[in-house]
N, C-alpha and C positions, 0 to 999 in steps of 0.2 A: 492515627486512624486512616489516611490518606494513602498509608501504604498497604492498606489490606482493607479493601471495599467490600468484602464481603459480609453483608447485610447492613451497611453503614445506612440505606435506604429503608423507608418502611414499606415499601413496597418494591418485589422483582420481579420477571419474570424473562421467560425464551420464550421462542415460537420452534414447531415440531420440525420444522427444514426452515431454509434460509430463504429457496423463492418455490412460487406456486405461477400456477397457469389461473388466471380471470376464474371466477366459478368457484375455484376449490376452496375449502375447508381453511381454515388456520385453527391448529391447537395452541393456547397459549398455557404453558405452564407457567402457574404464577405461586408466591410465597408472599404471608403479609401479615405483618406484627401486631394489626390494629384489628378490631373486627367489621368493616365493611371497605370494602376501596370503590373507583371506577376503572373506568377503560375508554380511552378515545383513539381513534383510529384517521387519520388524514393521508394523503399522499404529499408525504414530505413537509413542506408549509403550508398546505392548501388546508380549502374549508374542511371538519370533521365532517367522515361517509358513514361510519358509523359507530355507536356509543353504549355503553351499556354502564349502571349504574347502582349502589345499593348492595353488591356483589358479600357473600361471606368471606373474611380475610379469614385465611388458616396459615401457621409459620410451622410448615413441614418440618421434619429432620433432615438437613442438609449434610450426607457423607462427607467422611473425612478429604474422599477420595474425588471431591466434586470436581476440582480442576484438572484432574486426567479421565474422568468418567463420566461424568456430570453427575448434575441433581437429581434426578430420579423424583422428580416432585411429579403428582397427577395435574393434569388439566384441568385448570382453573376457571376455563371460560373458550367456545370457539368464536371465530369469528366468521362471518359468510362472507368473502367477498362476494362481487359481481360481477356479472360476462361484461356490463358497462366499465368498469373499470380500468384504464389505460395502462400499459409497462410503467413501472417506475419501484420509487423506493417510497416505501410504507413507514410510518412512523407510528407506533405505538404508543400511548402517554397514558400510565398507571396514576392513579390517584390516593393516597391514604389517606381518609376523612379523618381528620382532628387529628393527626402527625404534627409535629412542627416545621415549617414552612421549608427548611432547610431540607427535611428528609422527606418529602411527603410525595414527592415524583421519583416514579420510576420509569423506564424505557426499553423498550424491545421493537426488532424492524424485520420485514420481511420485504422481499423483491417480488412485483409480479410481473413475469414474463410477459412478452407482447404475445398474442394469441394467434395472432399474424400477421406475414412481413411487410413492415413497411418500409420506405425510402430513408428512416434514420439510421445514423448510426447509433452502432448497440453499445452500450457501454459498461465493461462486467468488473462490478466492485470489490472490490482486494481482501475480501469478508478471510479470506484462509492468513493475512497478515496481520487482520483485526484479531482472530483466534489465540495467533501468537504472542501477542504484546497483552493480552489480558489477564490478571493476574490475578481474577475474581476463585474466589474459593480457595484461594493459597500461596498458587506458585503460576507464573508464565514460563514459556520459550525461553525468559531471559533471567529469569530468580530462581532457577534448579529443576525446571522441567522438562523431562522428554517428550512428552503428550498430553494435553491439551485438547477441551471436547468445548464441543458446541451446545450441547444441554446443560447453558447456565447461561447468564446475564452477563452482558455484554460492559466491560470497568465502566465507571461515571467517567462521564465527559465526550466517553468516546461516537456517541450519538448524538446528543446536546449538550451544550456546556454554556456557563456566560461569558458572551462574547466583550473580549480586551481585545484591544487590538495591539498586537506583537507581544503580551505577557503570555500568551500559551503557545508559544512559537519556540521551536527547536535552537533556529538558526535567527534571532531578531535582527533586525536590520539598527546600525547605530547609526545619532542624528548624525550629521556633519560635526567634525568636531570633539566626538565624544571615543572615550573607549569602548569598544564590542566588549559586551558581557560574554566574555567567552567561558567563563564558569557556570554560566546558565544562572544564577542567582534571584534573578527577577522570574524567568521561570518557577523553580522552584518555591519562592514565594507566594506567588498566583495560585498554584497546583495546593499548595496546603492549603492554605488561605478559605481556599472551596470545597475542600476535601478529597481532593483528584488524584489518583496512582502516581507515580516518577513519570507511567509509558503513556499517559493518557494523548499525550500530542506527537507519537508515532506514528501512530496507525488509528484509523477509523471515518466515518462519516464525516462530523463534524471537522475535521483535521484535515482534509484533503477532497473527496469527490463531492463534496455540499459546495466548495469555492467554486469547483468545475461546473457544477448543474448551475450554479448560479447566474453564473456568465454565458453559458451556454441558452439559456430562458432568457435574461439579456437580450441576448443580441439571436432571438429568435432562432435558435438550433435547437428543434425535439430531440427527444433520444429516448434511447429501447433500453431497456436495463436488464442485466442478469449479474450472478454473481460468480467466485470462483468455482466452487464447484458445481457449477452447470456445465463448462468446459468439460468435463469428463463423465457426471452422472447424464445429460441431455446435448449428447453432442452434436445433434442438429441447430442446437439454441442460435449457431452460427447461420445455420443456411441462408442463403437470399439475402446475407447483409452487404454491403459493398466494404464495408468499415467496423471494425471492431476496438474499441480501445480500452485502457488500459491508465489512471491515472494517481498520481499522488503517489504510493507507497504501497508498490506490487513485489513482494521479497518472496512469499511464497507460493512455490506450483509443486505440484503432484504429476507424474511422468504422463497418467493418463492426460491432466489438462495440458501440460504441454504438446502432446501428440497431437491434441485436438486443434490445437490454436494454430501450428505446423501444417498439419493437414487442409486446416482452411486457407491458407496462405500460401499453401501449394497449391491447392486449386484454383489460384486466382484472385483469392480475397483479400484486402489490405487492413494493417494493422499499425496502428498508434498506441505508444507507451511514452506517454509524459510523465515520467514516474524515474523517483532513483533507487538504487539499488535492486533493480527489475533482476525478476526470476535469481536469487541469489542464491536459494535454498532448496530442495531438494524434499519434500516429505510425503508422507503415507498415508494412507488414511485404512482404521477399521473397516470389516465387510459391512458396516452399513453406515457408514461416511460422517460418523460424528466426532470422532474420535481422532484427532491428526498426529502424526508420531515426525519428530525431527530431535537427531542426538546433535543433530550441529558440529559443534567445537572437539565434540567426544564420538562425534561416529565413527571415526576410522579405529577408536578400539572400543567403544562398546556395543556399536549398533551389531544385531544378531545377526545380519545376512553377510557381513563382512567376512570370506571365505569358504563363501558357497557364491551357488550357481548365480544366483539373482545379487549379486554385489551390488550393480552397478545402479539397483533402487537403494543403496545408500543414503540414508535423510542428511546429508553435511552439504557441499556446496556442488553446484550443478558443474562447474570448471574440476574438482579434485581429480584426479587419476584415477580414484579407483572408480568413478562414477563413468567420468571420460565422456562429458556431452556439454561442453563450457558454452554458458550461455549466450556468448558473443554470436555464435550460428545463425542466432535467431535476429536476436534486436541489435547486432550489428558492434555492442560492446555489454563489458564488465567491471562489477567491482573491484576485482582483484586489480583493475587499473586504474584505483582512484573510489577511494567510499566515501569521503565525508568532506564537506566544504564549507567555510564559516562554525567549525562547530569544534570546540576547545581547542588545542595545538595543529588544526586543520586549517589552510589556509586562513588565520581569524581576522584578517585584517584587506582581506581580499575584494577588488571589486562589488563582488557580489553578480557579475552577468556575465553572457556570453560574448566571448570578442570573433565580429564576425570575418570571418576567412574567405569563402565563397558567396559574396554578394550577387552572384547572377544565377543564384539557387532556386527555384519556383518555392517554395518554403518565405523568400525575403518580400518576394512579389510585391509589391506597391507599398512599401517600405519607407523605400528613398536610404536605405541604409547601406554604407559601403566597408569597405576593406577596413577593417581596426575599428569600428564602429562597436560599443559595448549596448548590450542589451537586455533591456530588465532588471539593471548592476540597484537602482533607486529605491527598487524594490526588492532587493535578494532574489531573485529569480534564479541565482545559482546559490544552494546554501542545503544544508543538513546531511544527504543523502546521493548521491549519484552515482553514474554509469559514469567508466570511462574504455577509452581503448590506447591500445599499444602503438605510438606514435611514430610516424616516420616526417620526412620535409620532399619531397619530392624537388624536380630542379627548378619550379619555378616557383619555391618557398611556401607550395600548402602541404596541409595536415594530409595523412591518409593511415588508413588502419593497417599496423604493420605487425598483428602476429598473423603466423601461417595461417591457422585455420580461419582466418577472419570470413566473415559471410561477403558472398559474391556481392561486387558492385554497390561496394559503401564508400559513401560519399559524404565529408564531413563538413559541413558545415561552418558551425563555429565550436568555440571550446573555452575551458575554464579552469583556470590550474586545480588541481583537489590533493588528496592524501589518504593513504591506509594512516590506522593512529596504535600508540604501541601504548603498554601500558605506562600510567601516569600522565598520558597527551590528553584523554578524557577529560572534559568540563569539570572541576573539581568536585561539583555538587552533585553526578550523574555517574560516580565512580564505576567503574566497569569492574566483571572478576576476571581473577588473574588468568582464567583459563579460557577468556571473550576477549582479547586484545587481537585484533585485526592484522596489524601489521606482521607480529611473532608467526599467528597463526597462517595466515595467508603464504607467506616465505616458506615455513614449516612444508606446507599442503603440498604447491606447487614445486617448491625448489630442493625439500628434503632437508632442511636443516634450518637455523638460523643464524647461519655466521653472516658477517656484515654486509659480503654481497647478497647474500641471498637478500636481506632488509631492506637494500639499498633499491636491489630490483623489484619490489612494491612500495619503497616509500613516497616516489613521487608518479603524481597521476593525474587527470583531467577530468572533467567532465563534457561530456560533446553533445552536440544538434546534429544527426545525421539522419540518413536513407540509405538503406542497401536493400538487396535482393535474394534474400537467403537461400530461395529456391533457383535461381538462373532466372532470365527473361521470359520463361513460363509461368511463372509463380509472381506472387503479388509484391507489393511494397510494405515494408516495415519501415515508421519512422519515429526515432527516438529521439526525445529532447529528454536528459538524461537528467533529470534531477529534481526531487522532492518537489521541491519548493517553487517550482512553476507554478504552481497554481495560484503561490499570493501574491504574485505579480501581474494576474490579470486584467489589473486595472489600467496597466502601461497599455499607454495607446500602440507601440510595438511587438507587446508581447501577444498582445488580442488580436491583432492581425496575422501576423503568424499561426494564431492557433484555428483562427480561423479559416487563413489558406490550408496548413492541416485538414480539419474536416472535410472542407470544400472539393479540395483536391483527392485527396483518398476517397470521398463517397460520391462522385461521380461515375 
């Protein structure tokens, strides 16, 4: 049942868009097997703003077609926000009266905008990667689908889940001593165990930007929130920020939201992406943004624009040839130089941190960490998912980004061995299909074939800490700490200072 959540709850529902301005309306479409539910509504862990109670449950007809279409369910209940109510993430919590204890909560989340700018930085949630790894109503991104909508319920787990610590982790850290489960095993125990999808610790709140806000509320850092399609539907959501970031598991953008993120960062603005596998994919969205289209693995022969004028919105990877806009431009590196690290025939036995190269980095700042110093290795701070780039040694034995196109004025920091994974290198319990194998496919894209140099030339790769300049010395700063799983390492007294000069530094 774990593998198909859809209705596994007695109660679901979506909200009509992902974020709102203070004031506005929220439609929730809801579905519910029992007949009365509730509704509470809080910003994030805070006290409930408002609730509603007694409500009729009705269990619509839910299309076959709900995972590339959506639900098409009426509006179940609105909600009012208020002009009082601050940016943030919204947390919805459906109730099914006399359900069993197990199915009786359901969950839907909206973002409200700041209504005006303040001195935080903004931080826009990876909702379009959340899209893709959901596999409610049938099929994801990653189980046979080319599109994927946002009018449905978001898989279990991926907003709330019960917190283990390291059993719903991608990349777990092993004790001292012990073998890395690199089959994922204990993973996939946990995930049935509770009823949770394969994807549910990919992508989502609870998986990635909940660790970030957390530490950030911590140690006193507010912040603005938007989501990924604001970048392109409200593309002022940028203006007046100094700092915009980006965290956990950012894979998908849309040309508009990239143009948007670009254009801010060309005029000055600076951006953060603590996140691995950043901007990897390429997709589309219907004319009224619910709807996201990516053929991935199969876009070079099935997507429809492939030989016509508009090729280059191709939904496969932002680096392919026929797209010709490799992501490195921006945040300074890419997949194709390294995607997976601690996670099956991926580095599994690796560190787990960053070994640092340029110690006299404003990034290391009061540190006290020098040359060959590993960082956040205690914690996996390098592990699941990363960014890498194409390596060179300069003469005085540092790192620097050496393919051609690399974005101006990147400066590497530290780094972390990683891997493209071919098939059968997959976690035995998280098999991949035969036509999702990174390695084959990656060499194929970029090199035209896969004879064994072409495999050779993605099989080994890094993950990096850098800064570059993608626009020249007029345009802002981009700084990427390349990998997933930064954020479960925030509790290292190293890694929290870093991300903290981060902020600090960028939103001045």
């Amino acid at each position: 049942m774990a593998d198909d959540v859809t209705h596994y709850d007695a109660v679901e529902a979506y909200c009509d868009r992902l974020s709102y301005l203070p004031g506005e309306a929220v439609n929730l479409h809801t579905w519910c097997a029992v007949e009365r539910y509730g509704v509470e509504v809080r910003r994030w862990n805070g006290d409930v703003l408002w609730a509603a109670d007694d409500l009729p449950g009705v269990a619509h007809p839910t299309p076959e077609n709900a995972d590339s279409h959506g639900c098409d369910w009426p509006v179940g209940v609105t909600i009012p926000t208020s002009m009082d109510w601050p940016s943030g993430m919204y947390l919805v919590t459906l109730h099914a009266h006399g359900a069993s204890h197990l199915r009786a909560y359901g969950y839907a989340m909206f973002v409200l905008r700041a209504k005006q700018r303040t001195g935080n930085p903004l931080l826009v949630l990876a909702t379009n990667t959340y899209n893709a790894y959901n596999n409610w109503g049938g099929r994801s991104l990653y189980t046979g689908g080319h599109q994927v909508s946002f009018d449905r319920p978001f898989g279990r787990g991926m907003l709330v889940r019960q917190h283990v610590d390291g059993l719903d982790r991608k990349s777990p850290v092993a004790p001292p001593g012990h073998t890395p489960d690199t089959d994922g095993y204990a993973y996939q125990e946990y995930r049935n165990e509770h009823g949770y999808p394969g994807y549910m610790s990919s992508a989502g709140w609870w998986t990635y930007e909940r660790r970030f806000v957390e530490w950030a509320e911590r140690n006193g850092i507010e912040l603005d929130y938007a989501v990924s399609s604001d970048l392109a539907d409200h593309p002022e959501v940028v203006d007046g920020y100094r700092l915009v970031m980006g965290v956990g598991h950012d894979e998908y953008w849309s040309a508009a939201q990239r143009d948007g993120i670009e254009a801010y960062v060309k005029g000055g603005g600076n951006y953060a992406s603590l996140s691995g596998n950043t901007m990897f994919w390429q997709v589309r969205f219907d004319e009224g943004g619910r709807d996201m289209t990516a053929f991935k693995y199969n876009a070079h022969r099935d997507d429809p624009v492939v030989g016509t004028a508009d090729e280059h919105s191709m939904s496969g990877m932002w680096c392919d040839p026929l797209v010709g806009r490799p992501e490195w431009r921006f945040v300074g590196g890419g997949s194709a130089f390294g995607l997976y690290a601690r996670f099956g025939q991926a580095t599994p036995r690796a560190a787990g941190g960053f070994t640092v190269y340029r110690d006299d980095h404003w990034m290391l700042d009061g540190t006290g960490l020098r040359y060959g110093d590993q960082i956040g290795s205690a914690h996996g701070a390098v592990g699941y998912e990363v960014v890498g780039v194409r390596l060179g040694m300069d003469d005085y034995g540092l790192p620097y980004a050496a393919m051609p196109d690399a974005a101006p004025h990147t400066v590497i920091v530290g780094m972390a061995p990683a891997s493209n994974l071919a098939e059968g290198e997959y976690p035995a319990s998280v098999a991949a299909s035969d036509d999702q194998c990174d390695l084959e496919f990656v060499a194929e894209r970029l090199y035209g074939d896969i004879s064994t140099d072409s495999l050779r030339r993605v099989r080994h790769g890094n993950a990096v800490m850098l800064t570059c300049k993608p626009f020249g010395d007029a345009g802002g700063t981009v700084c990427t700490i390349g990998s997933t799983d930064w954020v479960y390492a925030l509790d290292d007294t190293m890694v929290s200072r870093i991300t903290e000069n981060v902020v600090t530094h960028l939103n001045r």
